[in-house]
ZAVOVEX-773274 format. One line per 8 residues: number of its first residue (from 1); for each residue x, z, y of C-alpha. Coordinates in steps of 0.001 Angstrom, whole numbers, always signed. Each point is the difference from the previous one (the first is absolute). Layout:
! residues N
NUM	X,Z,Y  ...;
***
This chain:
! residues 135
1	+15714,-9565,-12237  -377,+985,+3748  -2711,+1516,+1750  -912,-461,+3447  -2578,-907,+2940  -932,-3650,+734  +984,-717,+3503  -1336,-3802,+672;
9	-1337,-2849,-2315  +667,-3662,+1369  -1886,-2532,-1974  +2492,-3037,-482  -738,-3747,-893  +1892,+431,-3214  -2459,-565,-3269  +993,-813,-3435;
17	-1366,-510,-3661  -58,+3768,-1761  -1330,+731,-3303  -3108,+1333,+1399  -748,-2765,+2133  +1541,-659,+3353  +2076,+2399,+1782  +170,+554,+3520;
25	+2750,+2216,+1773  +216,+2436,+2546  +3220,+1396,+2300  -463,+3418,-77  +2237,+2662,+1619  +26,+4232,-1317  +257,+2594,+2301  +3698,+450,-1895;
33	+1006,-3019,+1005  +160,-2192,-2974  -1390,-3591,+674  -948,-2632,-2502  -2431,-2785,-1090  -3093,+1689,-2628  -2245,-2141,-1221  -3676,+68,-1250;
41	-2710,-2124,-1086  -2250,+657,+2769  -182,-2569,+2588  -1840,+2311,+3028  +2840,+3694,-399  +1787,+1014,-2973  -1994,+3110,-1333  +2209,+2764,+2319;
49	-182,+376,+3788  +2201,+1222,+2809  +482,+3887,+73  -582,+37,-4392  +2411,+1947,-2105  +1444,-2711,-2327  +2565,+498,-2813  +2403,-2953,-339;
57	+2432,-2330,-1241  +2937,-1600,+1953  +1563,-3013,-1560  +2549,-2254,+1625  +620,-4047,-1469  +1069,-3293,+2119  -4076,-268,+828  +700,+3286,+2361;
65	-1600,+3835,-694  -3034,+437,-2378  -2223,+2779,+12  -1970,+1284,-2831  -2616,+2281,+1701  -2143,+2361,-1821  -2953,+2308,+1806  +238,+3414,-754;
73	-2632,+1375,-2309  -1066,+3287,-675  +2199,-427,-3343  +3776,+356,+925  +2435,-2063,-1758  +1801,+2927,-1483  -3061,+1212,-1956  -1207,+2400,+2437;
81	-3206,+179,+946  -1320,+437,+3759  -3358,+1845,+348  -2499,-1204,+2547  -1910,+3045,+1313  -3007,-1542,+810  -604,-1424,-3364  +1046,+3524,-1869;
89	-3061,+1406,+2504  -2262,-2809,-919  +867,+995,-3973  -228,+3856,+519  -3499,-334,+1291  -1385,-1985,-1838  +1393,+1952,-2990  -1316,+2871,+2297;
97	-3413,-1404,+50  -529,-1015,-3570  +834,+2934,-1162  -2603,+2050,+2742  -2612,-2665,-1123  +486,+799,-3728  +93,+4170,+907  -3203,-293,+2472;
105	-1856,-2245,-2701  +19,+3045,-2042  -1753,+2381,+2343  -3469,+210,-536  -630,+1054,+3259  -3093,-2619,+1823  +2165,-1796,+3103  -790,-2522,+2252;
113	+2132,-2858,+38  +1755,+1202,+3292  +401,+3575,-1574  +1079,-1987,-3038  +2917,-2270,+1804  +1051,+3469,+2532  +466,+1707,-3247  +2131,-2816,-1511;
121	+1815,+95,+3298  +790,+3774,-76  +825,+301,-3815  +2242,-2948,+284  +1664,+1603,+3270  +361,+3148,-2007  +1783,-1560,-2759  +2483,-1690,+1860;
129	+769,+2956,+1886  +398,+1912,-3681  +2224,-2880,-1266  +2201,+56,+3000  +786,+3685,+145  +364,+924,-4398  +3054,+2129,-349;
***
């Protein structure tokens, strides 16, 4: 399997009976070079678009050069595992947050509700800061 960017997608007039219905293909050319006909069920753009990083399959037969393209997910084919920073921040705080919302429940302390979220807000800050720099 190859990885690379998509250069163009040409839509052709080529359609055909697939197991999931009909199939409609697409010329598209990588920024490596490699040109073939992929196919997909969708009629409007097959579910990648120019400048994508694809992973792929290049077969040859009498019909010409078929592609097999795949969209990269955040789950690489060798088992690895690609983080996406924005959703670890979106779990850290809210971790962050439950757990300042369970320590600032226990205070018995009268608040306001603004004093009440602030405090949330600082705790929470505090305990990622904690987290981050344990040795």
């Amino acid at each position: 399997m190859a990885t690379s960017k998509i250069k163009s997608i040409t839509k052709t007039e080529n359609t055909w009976p697939g197991q999931s219905g009909t199939m409609y293909d697409y010329r598209v050319t990588m920024e490596d070079d490699t040109e073939g006909i992929a196919s997909s069920t969708s009629e409007e753009a097959p579910p990648y678009i120019v400048g994508d990083e694809v992973e792929y399959t290049k077969t040859e037969n009498k019909f010409g050069v078929k592609l097999r393209i795949k969209k990269e997910s955040t789950f690489s084919g060798g088992g690895g595992w690609k983080a996406d920073p924005a959703k670890e921040e979106m779990i850290t705080n809210s971790w962050a947050l439950k757990a300042a919302i369970s320590i600032m429940g226990k205070c018995e302390h009268d608040m306001t509700y603004d004093e009440y979220i602030d405090g949330a807000g600082l705790v929470a800050r505090l305990l990622i800061h904690k987290r981050d720099n344990l040795r």
